[in-house]
C-alpha positions in Angstrom: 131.7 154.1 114.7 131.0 157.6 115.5 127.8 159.5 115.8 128.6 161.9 113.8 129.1 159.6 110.8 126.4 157.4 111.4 123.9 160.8 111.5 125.9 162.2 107.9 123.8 162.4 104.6 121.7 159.4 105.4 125.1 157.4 105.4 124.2 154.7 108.5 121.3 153.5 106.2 123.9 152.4 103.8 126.1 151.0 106.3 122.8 148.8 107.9 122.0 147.5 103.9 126.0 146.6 103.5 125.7 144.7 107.0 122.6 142.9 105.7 124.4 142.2 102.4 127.4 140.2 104.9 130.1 142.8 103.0 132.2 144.9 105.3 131.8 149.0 105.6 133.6 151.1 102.6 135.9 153.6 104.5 136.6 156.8 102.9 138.2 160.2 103.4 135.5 162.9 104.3 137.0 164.8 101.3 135.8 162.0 98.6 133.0 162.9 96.5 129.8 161.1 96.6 130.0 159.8 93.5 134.0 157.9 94.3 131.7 156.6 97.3 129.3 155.3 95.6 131.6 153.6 93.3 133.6 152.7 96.0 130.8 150.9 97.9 129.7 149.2 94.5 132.9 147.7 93.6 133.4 145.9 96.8 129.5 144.9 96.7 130.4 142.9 93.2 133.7 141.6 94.3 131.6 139.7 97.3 128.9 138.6 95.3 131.5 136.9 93.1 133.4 135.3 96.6 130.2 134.7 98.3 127.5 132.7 96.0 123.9 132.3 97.9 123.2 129.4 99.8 121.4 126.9 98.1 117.7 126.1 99.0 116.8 122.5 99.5 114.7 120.6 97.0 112.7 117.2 97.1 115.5 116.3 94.7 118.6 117.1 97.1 118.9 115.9 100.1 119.8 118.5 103.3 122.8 116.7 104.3 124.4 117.8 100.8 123.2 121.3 101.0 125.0 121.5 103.8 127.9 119.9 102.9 127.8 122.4 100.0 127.6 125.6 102.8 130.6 124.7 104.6 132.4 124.0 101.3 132.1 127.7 100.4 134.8 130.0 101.4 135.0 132.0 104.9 133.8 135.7 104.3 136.9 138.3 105.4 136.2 139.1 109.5 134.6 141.9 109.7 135.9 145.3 110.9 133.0 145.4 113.6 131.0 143.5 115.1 128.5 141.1 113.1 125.1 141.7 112.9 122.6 139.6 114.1 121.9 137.1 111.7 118.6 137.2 109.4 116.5 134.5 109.2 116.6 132.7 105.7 113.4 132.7 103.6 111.0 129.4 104.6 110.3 127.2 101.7 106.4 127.9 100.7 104.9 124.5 100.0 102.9 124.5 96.6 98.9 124.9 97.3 96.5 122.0 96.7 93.4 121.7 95.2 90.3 120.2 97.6 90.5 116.7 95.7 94.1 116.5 95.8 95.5 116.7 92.8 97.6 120.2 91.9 96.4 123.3 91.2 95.4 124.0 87.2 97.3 127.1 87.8 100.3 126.0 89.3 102.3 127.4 86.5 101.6 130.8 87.4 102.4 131.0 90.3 105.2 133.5 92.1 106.6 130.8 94.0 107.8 128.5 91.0 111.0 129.5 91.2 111.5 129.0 94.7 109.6 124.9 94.5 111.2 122.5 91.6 108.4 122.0 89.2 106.7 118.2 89.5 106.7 116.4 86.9 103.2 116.0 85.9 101.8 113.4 83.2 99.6 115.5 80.4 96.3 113.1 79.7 95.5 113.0 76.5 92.4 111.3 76.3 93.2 108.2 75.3 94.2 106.2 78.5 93.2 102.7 78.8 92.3 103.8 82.5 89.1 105.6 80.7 88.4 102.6 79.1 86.3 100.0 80.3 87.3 95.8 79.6 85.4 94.7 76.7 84.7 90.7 77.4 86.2 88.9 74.8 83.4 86.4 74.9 80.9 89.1 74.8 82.9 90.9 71.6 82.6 87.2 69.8 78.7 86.4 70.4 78.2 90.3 69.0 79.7 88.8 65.5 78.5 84.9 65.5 76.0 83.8 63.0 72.9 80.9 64.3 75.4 77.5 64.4 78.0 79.1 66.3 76.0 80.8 68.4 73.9 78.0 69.7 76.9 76.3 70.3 78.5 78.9 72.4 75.4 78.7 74.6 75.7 75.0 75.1 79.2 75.2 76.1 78.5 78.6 78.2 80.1 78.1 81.9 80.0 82.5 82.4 77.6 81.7 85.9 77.1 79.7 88.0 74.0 78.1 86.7 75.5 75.9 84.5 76.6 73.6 87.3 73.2 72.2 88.1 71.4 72.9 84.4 70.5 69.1 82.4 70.3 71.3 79.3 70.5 74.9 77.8 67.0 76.5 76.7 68.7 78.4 73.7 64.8 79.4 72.0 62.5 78.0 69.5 61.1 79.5 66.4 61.1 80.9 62.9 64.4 82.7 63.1 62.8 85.5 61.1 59.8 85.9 62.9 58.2 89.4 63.3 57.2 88.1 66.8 59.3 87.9 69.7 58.2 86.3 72.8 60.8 86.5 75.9 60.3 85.0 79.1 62.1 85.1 82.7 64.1 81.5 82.3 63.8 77.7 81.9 61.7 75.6 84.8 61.9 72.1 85.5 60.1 71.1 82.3 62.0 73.2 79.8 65.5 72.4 82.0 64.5 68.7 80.8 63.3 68.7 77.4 65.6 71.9 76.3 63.1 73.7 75.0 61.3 76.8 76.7 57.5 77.2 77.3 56.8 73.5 77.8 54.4 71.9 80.4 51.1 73.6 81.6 52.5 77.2 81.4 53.6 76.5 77.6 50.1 75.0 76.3 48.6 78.9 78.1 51.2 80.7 76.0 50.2 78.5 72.9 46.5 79.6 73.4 47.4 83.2 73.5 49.4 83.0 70.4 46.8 81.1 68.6 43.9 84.0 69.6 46.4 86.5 68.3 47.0 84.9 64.8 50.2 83.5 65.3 51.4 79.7 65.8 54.9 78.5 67.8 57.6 78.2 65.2 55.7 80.5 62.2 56.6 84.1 62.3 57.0 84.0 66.6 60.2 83.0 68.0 60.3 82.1 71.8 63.3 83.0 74.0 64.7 83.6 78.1 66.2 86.0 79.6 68.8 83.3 80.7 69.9 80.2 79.5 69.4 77.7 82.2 67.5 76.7 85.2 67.9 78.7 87.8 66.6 77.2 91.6 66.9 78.0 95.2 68.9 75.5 97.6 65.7 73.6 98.3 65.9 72.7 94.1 62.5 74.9 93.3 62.7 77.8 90.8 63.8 81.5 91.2 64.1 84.5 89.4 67.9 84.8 88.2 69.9 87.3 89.7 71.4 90.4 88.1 75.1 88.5 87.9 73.6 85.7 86.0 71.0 88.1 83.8 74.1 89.9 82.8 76.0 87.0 82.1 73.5 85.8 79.7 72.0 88.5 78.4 74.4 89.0 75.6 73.1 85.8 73.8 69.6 87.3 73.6 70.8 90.3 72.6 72.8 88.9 69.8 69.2 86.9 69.1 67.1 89.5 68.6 70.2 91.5 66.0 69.6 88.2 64.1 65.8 87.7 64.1 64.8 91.8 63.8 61.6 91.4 64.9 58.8 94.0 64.7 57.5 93.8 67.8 59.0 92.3 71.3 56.9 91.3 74.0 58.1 90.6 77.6 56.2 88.1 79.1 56.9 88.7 83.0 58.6 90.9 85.3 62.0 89.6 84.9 62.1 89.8 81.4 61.1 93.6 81.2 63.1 94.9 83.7 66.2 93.1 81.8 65.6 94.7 78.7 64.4 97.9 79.9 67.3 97.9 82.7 64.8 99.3 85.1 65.0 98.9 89.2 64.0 95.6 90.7 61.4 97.1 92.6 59.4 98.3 89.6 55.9 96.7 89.7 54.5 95.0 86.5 51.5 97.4 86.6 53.4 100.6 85.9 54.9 98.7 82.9 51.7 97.4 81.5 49.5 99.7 79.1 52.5 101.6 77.6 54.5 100.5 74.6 57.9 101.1 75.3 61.2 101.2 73.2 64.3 98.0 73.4 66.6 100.3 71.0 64.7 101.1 68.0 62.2 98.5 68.5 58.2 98.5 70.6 58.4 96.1 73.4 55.2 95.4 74.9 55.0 93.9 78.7 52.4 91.6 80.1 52.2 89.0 82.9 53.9 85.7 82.4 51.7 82.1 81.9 52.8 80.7 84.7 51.7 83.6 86.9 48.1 83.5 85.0 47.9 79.8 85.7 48.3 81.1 89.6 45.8 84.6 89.2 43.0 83.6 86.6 41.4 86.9 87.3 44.5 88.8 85.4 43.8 86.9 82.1 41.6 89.2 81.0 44.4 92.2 81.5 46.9 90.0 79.4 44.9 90.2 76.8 44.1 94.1 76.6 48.4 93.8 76.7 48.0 91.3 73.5 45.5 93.8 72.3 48.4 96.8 72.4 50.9 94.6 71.3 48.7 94.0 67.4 47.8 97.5 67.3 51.5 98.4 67.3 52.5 95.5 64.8 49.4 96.9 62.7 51.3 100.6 62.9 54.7 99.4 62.1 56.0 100.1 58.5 56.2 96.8 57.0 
């Protein structure tokens, strides 16, 4: 091509766009008007568009070898006239952004690049997945519902730890079952493990004594309960504090107790025992709970040492009963 034509009227910028484009130059007579050569160069622009459709870009949904089975498919563009241009280098496929916890982007929608990335797929939550909700025990569900009868017998036939495996009998509680007093404990020992009953042997007839100096008798307005069930010992056979596993396997039968009872005013009787219902850490000391009447849902709980560890520290007695104390003044303040 002449110099002379490429230098005319800004004409070699068209010629570079068609050569871009793939379409061949428009050759006209010198004598044409602009506007034929514009026309000229437009018509043959649409007749290529219609021969030459743009090459697909592959998708996560289409595999490459297809695409390109679908390029060679396509017919051959006329040879051009002059030499071919260098080829330009297709578009790269943007990958879509992610967020830092890798999940997509909230505004992926809105994004430039959709139309060049197939949209995924993505599930809408709507609130209500079971995902988001945690297993309800079935057994758990039943005790919330059972009346006294049933539930005494769902404790003897209880197998949800391990203790059960070396227990002679459940400690289910003794009492006026609608006491305004309600005495918990850690767990059964080797007395109450035989006789079924909790608060028996030396650390029982202590516990009696304190009732008595506070007005109240075993089995008239005070019921008497565990944190757990059964008996729970070391591999040596000796006694233990249950572990969280078995405290929360069990706990749902005193809970279910003290819906039935509705006592006015609970009173922990040991370290286990508060922590359980007050689901504090296991390093809490029983000194920072003493003194303070706290709250078991809507209810005072009061927390004092446990019989068997006065039997062991005499000189504590007189602290458990400044707890007792507490523990009257707030039955005297509750409305009756």
């Amino acid at each position: 091509m002449s110099e002379e034509l490429k230098q005319e009227g800004g004409f070699g910028s068209s010629l570079a766009l068609l050569d871009a484009l793939g379409i061949g130059p428009v050759w006209v007579r010198r004598e044409l008007a602009v506007e034929e050569v514009v026309a000229a160069a437009t018509a043959e622009s649409s007749v290529a568009e219609l021969v030459e459709p743009e090459p697909e870009v592959a998708s996560e949904s289409q595999p490459a070898s297809q695409v390109a089975s679908a390029e060679t498919s396509l017919p051959a563009p006329a040879p051009p006239t002059r030499p071919a241009p260098a080829p330009v280098a297709a578009p790269q496929r943007r990958s879509a952004p992610v967020e830092e916890d890798g999940g997509p982007p909230s505004w992926l929608d809105e994004m430039d690049f959709a139309a060049s990335v197939e949209p995924m797929a993505m599930p809408i939550p709507d609130g209500d997945e079971e995902d988001d909700v945690p297993a309800v025990d079935p057994v758990i569900a039943r005790v919330a519902a059972m009346d006294w009868p049933a539930l005494k017998q769902q404790v003897a036939d209880c197998r949800r730890c391990g203790l059960c495996q070396g227990r002679k009998n459940t400690v289910f509680g003794v009492g006026d079952e609608k006491a305004k007093w309600l005495f918990i404990g850690e767990g059964p020992g080797r007395n109450e493990d035989m006789q079924g009953e909790p608060f028996v042997g030396p650390a029982g007839k202590l516990l009696d004594n304190m009732l008595k100096s506070m007005g109240v008798k075993r089995g008239e307005n005070a019921y008497i309960a565990n944190i757990v069930k059964c008996r729970p010992t070391d591999d040596n056979g000796r006694d233990r504090p249950p572990s969280p596993q078995e405290v929360a396997a069990c706990l749902p039968y005193l809970q279910r107790q003290i819906a039935l009872i509705q006592p006015t005013v609970l009173v922990a009787l040991g370290k286990t025992a508060a922590l359980a219902l007050l689901g504090l850490d296991p390093a809490t000391p029983v000194s920072r709970l003493r003194g303070t009447v706290h709250r078991y849902q809507d209810l005072p709980l009061v927390v004092t040492y446990h019989p068997a560890y006065l039997l062991r520290t005499l000189n504590d007695k007189s602290r458990a009963w400044a707890d007792l104390c507490l523990a009257m003044s707030t039955y005297q303040a509750q409305p009756r």
